[in-house]
VOGU-3710 file (C-alpha; in Angstrom, 3 decimals, decimal comma):
1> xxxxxxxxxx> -116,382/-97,069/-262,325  -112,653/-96,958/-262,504  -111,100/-93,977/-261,687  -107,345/-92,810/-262,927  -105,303/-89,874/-262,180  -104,967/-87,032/-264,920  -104,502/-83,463/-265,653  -107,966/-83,011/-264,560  -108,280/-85,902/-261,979  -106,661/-86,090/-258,712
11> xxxxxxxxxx> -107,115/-89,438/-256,304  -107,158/-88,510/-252,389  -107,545/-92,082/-250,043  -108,354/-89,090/-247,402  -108,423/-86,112/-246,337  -105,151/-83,972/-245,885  -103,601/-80,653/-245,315  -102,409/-81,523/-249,474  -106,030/-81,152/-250,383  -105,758/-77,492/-250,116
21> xxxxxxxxxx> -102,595/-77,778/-252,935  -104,740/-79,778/-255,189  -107,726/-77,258/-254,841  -105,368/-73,970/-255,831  -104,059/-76,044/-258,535  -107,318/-76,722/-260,065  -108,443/-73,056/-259,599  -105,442/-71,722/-261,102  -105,321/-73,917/-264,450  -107,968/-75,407/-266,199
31> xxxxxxxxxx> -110,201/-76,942/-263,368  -110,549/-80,537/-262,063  -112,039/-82,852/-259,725  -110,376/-84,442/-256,703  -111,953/-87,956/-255,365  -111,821/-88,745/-252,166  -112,219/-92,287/-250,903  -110,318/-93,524/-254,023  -106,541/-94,911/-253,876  -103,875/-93,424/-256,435
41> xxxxxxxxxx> -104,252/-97,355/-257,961  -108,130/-96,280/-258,752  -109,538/-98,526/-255,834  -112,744/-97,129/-254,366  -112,423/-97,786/-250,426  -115,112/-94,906/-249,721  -115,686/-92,550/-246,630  -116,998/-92,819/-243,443  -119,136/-89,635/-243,577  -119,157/-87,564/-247,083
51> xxxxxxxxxx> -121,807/-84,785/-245,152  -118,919/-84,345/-242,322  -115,893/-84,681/-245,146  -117,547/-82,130/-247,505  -117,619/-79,347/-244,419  -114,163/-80,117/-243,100  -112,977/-79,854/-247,025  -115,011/-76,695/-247,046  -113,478/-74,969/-243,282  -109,788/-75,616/-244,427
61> xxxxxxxxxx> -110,483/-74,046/-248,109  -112,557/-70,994/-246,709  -109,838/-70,199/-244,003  -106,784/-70,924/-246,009  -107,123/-70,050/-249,040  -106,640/-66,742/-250,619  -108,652/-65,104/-252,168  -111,561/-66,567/-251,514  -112,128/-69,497/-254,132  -115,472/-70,920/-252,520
71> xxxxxxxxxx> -117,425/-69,741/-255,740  -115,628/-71,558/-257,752  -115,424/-75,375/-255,438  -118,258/-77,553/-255,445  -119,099/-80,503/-253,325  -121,178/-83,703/-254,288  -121,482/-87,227/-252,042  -121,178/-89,812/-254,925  -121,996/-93,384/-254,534  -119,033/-95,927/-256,336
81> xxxxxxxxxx> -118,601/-99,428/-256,328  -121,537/-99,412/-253,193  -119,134/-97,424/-251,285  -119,561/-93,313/-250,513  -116,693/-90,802/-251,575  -116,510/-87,442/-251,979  -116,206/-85,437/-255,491  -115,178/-81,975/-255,587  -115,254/-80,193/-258,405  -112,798/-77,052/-258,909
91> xxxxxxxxxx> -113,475/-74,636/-262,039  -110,661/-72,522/-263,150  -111,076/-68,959/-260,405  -111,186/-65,120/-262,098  -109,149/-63,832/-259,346  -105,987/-65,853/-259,727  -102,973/-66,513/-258,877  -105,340/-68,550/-255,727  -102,489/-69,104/-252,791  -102,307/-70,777/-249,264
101> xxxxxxxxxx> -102,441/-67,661/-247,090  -99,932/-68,479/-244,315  -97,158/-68,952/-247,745  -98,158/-65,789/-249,530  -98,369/-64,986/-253,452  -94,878/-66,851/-253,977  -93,806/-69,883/-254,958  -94,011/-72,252/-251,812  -97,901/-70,869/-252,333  -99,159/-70,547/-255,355
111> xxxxxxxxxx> -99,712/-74,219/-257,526  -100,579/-75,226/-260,671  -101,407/-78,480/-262,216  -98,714/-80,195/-264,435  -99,617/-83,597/-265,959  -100,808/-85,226/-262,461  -98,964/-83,165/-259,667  -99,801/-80,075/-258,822  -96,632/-78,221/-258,458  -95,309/-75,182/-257,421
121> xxxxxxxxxx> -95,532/-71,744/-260,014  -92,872/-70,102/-260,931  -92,563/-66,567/-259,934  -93,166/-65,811/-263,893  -96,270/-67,526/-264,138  -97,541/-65,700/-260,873  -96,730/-62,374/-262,653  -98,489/-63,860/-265,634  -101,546/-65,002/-263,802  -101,460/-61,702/-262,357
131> xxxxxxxxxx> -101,104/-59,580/-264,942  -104,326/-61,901/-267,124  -106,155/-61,049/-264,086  -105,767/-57,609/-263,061  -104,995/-56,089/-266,675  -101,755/-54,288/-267,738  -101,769/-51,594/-264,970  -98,627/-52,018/-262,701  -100,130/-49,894/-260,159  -103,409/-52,125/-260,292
141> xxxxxxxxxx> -102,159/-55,430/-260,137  -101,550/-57,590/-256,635  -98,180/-57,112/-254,872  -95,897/-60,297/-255,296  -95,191/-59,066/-251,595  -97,757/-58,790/-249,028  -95,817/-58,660/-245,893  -95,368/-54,465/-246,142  -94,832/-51,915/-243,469  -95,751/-47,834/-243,906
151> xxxxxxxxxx> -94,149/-46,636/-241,437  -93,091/-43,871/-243,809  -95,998/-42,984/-245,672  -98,036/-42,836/-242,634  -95,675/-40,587/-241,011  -96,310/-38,206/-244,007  -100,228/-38,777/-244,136  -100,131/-37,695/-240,505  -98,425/-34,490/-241,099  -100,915/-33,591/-243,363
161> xxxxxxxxxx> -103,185/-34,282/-240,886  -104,871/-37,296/-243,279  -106,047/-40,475/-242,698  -104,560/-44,143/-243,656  -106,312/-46,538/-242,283  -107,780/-49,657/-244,066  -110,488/-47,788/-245,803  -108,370/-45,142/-247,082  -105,850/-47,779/-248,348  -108,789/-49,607/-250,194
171> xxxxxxxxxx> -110,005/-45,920/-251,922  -106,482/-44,731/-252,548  -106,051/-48,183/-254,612  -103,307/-49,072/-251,886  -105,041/-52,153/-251,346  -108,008/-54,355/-252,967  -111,518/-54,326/-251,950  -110,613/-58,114/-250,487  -107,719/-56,467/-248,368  -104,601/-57,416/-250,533
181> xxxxxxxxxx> -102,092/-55,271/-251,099  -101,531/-53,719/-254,841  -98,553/-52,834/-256,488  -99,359/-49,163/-255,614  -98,610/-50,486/-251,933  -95,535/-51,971/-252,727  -94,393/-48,802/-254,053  -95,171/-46,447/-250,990  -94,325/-49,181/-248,769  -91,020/-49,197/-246,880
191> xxxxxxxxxx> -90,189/-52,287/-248,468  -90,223/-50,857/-252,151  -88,298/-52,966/-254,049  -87,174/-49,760/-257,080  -84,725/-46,900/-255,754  -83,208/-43,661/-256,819  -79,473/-43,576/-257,824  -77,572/-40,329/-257,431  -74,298/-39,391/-259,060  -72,644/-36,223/-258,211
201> xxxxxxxxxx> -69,546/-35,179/-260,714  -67,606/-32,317/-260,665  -66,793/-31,573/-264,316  -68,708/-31,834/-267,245  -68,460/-35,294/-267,974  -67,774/-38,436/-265,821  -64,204/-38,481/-265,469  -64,248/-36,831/-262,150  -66,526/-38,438/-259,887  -67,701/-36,960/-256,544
211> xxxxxxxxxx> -69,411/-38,888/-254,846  -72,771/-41,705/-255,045  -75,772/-42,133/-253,306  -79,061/-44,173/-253,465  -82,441/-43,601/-251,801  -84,835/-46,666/-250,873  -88,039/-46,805/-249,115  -91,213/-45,683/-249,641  -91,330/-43,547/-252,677  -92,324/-40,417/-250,314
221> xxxxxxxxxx> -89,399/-41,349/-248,864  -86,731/-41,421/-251,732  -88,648/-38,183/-253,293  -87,749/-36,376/-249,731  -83,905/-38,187/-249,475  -83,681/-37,335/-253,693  -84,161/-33,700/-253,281  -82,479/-33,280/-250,170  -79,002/-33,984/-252,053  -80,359/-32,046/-255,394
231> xxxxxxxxxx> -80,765/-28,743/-252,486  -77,214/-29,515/-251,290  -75,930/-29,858/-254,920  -77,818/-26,089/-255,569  -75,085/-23,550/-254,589  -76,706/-20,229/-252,952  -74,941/-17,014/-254,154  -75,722/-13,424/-252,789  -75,840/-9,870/-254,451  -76,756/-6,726/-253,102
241> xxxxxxxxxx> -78,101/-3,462/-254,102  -76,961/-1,106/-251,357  -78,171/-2,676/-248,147  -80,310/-5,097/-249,645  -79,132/-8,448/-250,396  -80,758/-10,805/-252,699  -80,069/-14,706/-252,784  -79,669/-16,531/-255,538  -79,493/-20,327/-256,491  -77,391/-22,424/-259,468
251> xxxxxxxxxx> -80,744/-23,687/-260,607  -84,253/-22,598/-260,018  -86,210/-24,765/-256,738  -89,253/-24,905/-258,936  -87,671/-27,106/-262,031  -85,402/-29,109/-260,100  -88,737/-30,197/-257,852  -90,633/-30,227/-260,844  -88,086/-32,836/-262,393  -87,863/-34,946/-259,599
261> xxxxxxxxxx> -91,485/-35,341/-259,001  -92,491/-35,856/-262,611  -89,719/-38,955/-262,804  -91,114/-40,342/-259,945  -94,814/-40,520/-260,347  -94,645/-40,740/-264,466  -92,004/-43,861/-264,622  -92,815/-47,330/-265,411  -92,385/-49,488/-262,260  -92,833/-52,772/-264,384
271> xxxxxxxxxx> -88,900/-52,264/-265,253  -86,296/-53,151/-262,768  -84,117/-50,189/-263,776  -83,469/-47,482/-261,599  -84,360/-43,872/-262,097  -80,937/-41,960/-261,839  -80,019/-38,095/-260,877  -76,334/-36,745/-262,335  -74,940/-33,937/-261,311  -72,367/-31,941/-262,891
281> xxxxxxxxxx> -70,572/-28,255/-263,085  -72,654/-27,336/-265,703  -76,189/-29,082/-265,171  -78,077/-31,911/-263,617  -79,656/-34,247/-265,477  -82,599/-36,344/-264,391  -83,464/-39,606/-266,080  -86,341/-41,881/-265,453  -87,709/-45,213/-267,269  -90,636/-45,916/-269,603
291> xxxxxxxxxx> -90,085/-42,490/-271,473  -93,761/-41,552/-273,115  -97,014/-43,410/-273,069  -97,026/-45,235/-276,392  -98,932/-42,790/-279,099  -97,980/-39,525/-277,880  -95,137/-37,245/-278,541  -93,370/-34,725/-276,848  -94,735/-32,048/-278,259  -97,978/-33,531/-277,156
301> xxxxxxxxxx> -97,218/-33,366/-273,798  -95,596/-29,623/-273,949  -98,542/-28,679/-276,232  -100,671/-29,421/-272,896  -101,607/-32,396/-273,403  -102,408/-34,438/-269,648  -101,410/-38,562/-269,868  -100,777/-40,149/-266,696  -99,172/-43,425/-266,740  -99,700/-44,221/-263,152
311> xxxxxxxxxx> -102,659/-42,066/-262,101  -103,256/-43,539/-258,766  -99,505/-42,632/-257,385  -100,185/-39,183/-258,813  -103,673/-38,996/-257,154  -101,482/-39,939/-253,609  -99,164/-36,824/-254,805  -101,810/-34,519/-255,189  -103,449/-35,030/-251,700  -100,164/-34,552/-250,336
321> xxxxxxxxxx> -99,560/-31,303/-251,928  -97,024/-32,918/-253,771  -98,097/-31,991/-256,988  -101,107/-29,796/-258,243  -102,351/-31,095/-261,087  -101,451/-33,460/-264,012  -99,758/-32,272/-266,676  -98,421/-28,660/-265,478  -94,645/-29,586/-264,018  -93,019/-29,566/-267,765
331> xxxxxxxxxx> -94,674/-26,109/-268,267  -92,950/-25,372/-264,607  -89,216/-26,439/-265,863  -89,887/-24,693/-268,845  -91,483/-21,251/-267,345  -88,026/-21,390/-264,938  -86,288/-22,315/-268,167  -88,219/-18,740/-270,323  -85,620/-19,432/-273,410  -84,216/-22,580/-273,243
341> xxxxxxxxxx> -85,839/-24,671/-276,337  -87,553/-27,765/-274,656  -85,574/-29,771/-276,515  -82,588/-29,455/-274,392  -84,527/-29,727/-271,299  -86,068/-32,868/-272,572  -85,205/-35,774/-274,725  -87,360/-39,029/-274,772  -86,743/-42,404/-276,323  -88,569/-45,598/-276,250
351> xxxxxxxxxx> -87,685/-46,123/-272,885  -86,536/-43,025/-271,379  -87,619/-40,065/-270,328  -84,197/-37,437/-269,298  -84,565/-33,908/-268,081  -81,599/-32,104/-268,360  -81,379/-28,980/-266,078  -78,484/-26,262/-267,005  -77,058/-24,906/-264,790  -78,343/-20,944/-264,589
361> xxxxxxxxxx> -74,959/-19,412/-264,997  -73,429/-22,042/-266,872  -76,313/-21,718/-270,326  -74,016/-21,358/-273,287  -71,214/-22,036/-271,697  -68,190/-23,885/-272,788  -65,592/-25,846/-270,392  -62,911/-23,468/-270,446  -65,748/-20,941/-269,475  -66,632/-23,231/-266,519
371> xxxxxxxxxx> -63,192/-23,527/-265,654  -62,345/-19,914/-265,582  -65,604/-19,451/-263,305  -64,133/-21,857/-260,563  -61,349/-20,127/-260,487  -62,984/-16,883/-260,023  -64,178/-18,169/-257,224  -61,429/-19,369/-255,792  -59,891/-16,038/-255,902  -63,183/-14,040/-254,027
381> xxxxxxxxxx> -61,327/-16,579/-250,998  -58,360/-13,892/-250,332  -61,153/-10,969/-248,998  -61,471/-12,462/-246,296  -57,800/-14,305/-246,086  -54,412/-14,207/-247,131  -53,714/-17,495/-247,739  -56,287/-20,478/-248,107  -56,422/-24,560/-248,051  -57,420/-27,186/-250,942
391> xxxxxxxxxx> -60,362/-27,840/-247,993  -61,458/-24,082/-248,306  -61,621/-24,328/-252,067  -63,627/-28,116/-251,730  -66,419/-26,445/-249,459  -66,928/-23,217/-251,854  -66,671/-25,520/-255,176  -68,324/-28,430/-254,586  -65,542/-30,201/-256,183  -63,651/-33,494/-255,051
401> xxxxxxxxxx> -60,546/-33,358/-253,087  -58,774/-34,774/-257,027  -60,499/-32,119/-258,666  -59,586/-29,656/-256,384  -56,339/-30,161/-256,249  -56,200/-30,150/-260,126  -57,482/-26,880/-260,436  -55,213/-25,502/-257,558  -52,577/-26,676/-259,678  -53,568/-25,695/-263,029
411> xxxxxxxxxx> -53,670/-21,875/-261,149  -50,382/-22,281/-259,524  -49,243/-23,117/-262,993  -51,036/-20,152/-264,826  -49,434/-18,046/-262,396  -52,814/-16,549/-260,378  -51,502/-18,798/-257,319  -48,683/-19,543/-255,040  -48,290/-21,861/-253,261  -46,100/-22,277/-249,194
421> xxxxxxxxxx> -45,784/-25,329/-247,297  -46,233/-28,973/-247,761  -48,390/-32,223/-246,991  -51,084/-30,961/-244,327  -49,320/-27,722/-244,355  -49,778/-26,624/-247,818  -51,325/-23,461/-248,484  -51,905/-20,911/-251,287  -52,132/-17,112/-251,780  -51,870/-14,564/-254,556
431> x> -48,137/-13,690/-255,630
//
């Protein structure tokens, strides 16, 4: 018999490392057989020992390749040309991409067979192979990463006095049965590739900008950095009713948690985007990717209707205490919101999903109306002094040192100000 290289065929004179390449190849196109004791010519030159060549073949694929593909290799001594080589036969795996496991799920580890090399995937066939495999859930399918660290996550199991240990990984969907991570890993590891982008702005539009910031980590991370800057964003105000005081806050805790947590766990993670929090003098506006599960509506969802997109993230939210149930933080934003219509706290499109929070005192406001209420404030400044800094009216405001400075002028100019001094020096009072 003369035997010839093909898409199906590979020729081995012995054994190698390279036999492992050829194997994961096989397993994750359309199968093949490798012959060894044959030259790349077609030559049969044989093997000393086909019993001891079919169990080193079968050490180096059970301890190097991942995962296990020993269901789908077989091993047969054949007898050619009087000599004895070994054929191993390699069916096309169910659990692919297969991958050496010192390389990882990338490139330099995951091969397929084109023509008669088996060559490297590209990271797009990988995601293919991947998504074939483990279906169209993101939060299902293997990580592209498995080198990931939880330092994070663990740190907020353990404060909730909860377990994360392998098996709880494994039931939480964190990892597979077979011990490799899942995308749901990736995401509340502290390598997690998505982040949130923060934009603060202190007008109504984007003209004046503030200041930028972006959260990374573990998504119990960013969720803890994200609503850290939304609280320092939410100005606290005071009233009193003889010697009772009562505190007060631009928007209401419960929506602007409500909003943060429902971008976070409801998003689609199979986009690169970033979600992205903007906030401004009159509202803050929330805005995550994927918008709705294809076939249902707003009004579905407001109607009560309970869709999760990535139930196993919200399953990790809910033994946290992060959230209490599916479905119930819209009816939270709007309950804070009692006559707002829902369709200006909410807008979806094909790919978005924006909450828009107003801001409590600013609802039906206009500009000049916003304007008038900064400088209202400005002017509560003089109980307490007789002069005041474009730093005192920064810290009450929340506004940039430019915008600031342009409302300090536009009062100077109206006549409510005065202003002494100059440079570092400058001050204003009330003529």
């Amino acid at each position: 018999m003369r035997y010839q290289e093909s898409e199906t065929v590979e020729l081995k004179q012995d054994f190698s490392e390279n036999i492992r390449k050829e194997i994961i190849a096989f397993a994750n196109s359309r199968g093949g057989k490798i012959y060894i004791g044959v030259l790349d010519n077609g030559e049969v030159i044989g093997v000393p020992s086909a019993d001891q060549m079919i169990q080193r073949i079968a050490n180096t694929v059970r301890d190097s390749i991942k995962p296990d593909v020993t269901m789908f290799v077989h091993y047969e001594p054949v007898t050619a040309d009087d000599k004895q080589i070994v054929e191993v036969s390699v069916n096309q795996g169910t659990g692919r991409p297969y991958y050496l496991g010192e390389k990882g799920m990338r490139p330099s580890g995951v091969f397929v067979r084109q023509g008669t090399v088996s060559a490297p995937a590209t990271e797009a066939a990988i995601r293919q192979m991947i998504r074939e495999t483990d279906g169209d859930s993101y939060e299902d399918r293997r990580s592209l990463s498995q080198e990931l660290r939880f330092d994070y996550t663990s740190s907020v199991f353990e404060k909730q006095h909860l377990d994360l240990g392998i098996p709880q990984m494994k039931t939480l969907g964190i990892m597979t049965a077979d011990g490799i991570y899942t995308n749901l890993g990736l995401l509340l590891s502290d390598q997690c590739p998505h982040i949130i982008k923060a934009a603060a702005f202190s007008g109504t539009d984007q003209d004046a900008f503030q200041n930028r910031r972006e959260f990374g980590g573990s998504l119990l991370k960013q969720v803890d950095d994200a609503y850290a800057f939304l609280d320092m964003q939410n100005e606290k105000s005071a009233t009193f009713d003889g010697l009772r005081r009562t505190d007060h806050r631009a928007y209401p805790e419960a929506a602007l948690r409500e909003a943060l947590l429902n971008a976070v766990v409801h998003r689609d993670y199979s986009y690169a985007a970033s979600t992205l929090i903007s906030t401004y003098a009159d509202r803050i506006e929330i805005v995550s990717v994927g918008g709705l599960i294809t076939g249902f509506s707003l009004a579905d969802v407001i109607a009560g209707l309970s869709i999760c997109r990535n139930p196993k993230l919200a399953n990790v939210f809910y033994r946290l205490d992060l959230i209490e149930a599916y479905g119930t933080g819209l009816k939270k934003i709007m309950s804070a919101y009692s006559g707002v219509a829902a369709e200006t706290l909410f807008q979806v499109t094909e790919n978005v999903f924006k909450a828009t929070l107003p801001r409590k005192a600013s609802i039906g406001m206009k500009p000049q109306q916003l304007q008038a209420t900064n400088e209202e404030k400005v002017l509560t400044l003089f109980a307490s002094s007789e002069t005041i800094t474009r730093a005192d009216v920064e810290q009450l405001t929340g506004l940039s040192i430019a915008s600031a400075s342009r409302l300090l002028h536009k009062m100077v100019e109206g006549g409510k100000l005065a202003v002494t001094g100059a440079g570092k020096n400058t001050r204003y009072y009330v003529p």
